[in-house]
C-alpha positions as CSV (number, residue, x, y, z in Angstrom):
1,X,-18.4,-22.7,24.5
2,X,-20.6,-24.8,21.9
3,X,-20.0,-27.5,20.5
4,X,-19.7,-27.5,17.0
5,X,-19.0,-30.9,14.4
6,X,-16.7,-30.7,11.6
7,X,-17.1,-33.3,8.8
8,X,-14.3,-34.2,6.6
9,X,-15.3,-37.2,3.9
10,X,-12.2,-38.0,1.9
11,X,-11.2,-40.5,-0.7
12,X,-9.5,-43.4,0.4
13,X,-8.1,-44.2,3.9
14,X,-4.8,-42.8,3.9
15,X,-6.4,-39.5,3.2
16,X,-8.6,-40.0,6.0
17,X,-5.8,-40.4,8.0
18,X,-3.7,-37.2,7.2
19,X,-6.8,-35.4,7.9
20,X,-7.1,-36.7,11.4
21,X,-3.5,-36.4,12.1
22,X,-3.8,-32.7,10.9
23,X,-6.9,-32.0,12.6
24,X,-5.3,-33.4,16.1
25,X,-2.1,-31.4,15.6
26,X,-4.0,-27.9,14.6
27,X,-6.3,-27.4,16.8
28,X,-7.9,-28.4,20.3
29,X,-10.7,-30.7,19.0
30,X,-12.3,-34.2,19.9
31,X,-12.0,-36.6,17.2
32,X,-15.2,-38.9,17.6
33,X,-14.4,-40.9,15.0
34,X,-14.5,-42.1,11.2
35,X,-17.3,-44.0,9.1
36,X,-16.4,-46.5,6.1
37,X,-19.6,-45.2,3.6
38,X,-18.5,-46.9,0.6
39,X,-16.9,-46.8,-3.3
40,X,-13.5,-45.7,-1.1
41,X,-15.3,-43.1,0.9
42,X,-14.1,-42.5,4.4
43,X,-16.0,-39.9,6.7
44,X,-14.5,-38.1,10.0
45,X,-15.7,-36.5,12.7
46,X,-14.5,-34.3,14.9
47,X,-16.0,-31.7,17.9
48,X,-15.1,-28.6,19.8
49,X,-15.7,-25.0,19.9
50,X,-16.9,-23.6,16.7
51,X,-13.7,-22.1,15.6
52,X,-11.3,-24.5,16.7
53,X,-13.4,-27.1,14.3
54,X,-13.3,-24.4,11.6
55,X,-9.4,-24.6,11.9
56,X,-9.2,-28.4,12.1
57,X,-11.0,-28.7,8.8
58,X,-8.9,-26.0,7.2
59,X,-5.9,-27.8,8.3
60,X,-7.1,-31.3,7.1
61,X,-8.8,-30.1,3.9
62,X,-4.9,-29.0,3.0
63,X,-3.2,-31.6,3.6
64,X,-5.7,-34.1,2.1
65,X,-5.5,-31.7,-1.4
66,X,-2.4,-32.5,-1.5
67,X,-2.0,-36.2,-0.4
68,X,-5.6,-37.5,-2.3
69,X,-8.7,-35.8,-2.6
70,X,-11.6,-34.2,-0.5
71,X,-15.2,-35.8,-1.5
72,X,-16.7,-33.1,1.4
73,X,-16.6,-31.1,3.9
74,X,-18.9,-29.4,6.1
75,X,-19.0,-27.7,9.9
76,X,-22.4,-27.8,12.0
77,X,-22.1,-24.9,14.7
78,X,-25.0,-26.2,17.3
79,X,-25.7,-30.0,16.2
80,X,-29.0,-31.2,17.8
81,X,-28.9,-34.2,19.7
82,X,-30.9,-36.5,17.2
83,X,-27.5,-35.6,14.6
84,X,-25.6,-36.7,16.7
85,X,-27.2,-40.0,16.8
86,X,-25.7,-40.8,13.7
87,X,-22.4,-40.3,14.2
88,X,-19.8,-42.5,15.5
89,X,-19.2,-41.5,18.8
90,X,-21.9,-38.9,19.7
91,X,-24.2,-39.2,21.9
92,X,-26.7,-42.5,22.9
93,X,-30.0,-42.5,23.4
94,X,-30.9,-43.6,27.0
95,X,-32.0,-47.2,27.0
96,X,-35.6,-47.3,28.9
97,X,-35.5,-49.1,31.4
């Protein structure tokens, strides 16, 4: 199974939040969590196999058309590690010791 990331970037919080409500509820992903970018923006993440992301997003992309409006969207099947540095939620980097 990879492990794919689905991105949802909406406008406004309340549109970020029917998108994670309708991700959770359609499909069997990990939400990682959501970044406050700016000028309203809100960005979510979410992980799982490839096409249970794929159906997350579709889900969320629909319901946030018709609640408020989508700024982006985007899936990565096979994220390298350093990407997921940047999100909340993904991995660390070990801390040398």
């Amino acid at each position: 199974m990879e492990n794919a990331l689905g991105m949802i970037e909406t406008k406004g919080l309340v549109s970020a939040i029917v998108a994670v409500d309708n991700m959770s509820k359609s499909a069997s992903v990990e939400i990682l969590g959501s970044r406050e970018i700016g000028a309203g923006l809100v960005s979510v993440f979410v992980r799982g196999d490839v096409g249970a992301v794929k159906a997350a997003i579709d889900a969320a992309a629909s319901a946030v058309n018709k609640v408020g409006e989508i700024a982006s969207i985007h899936i990565i099947a096979k994220p390298s590690e350093e990407t997921l540095l940047l999100i909340p939620g993904g991995k660390q980097k070990p801390k040398n010791k």
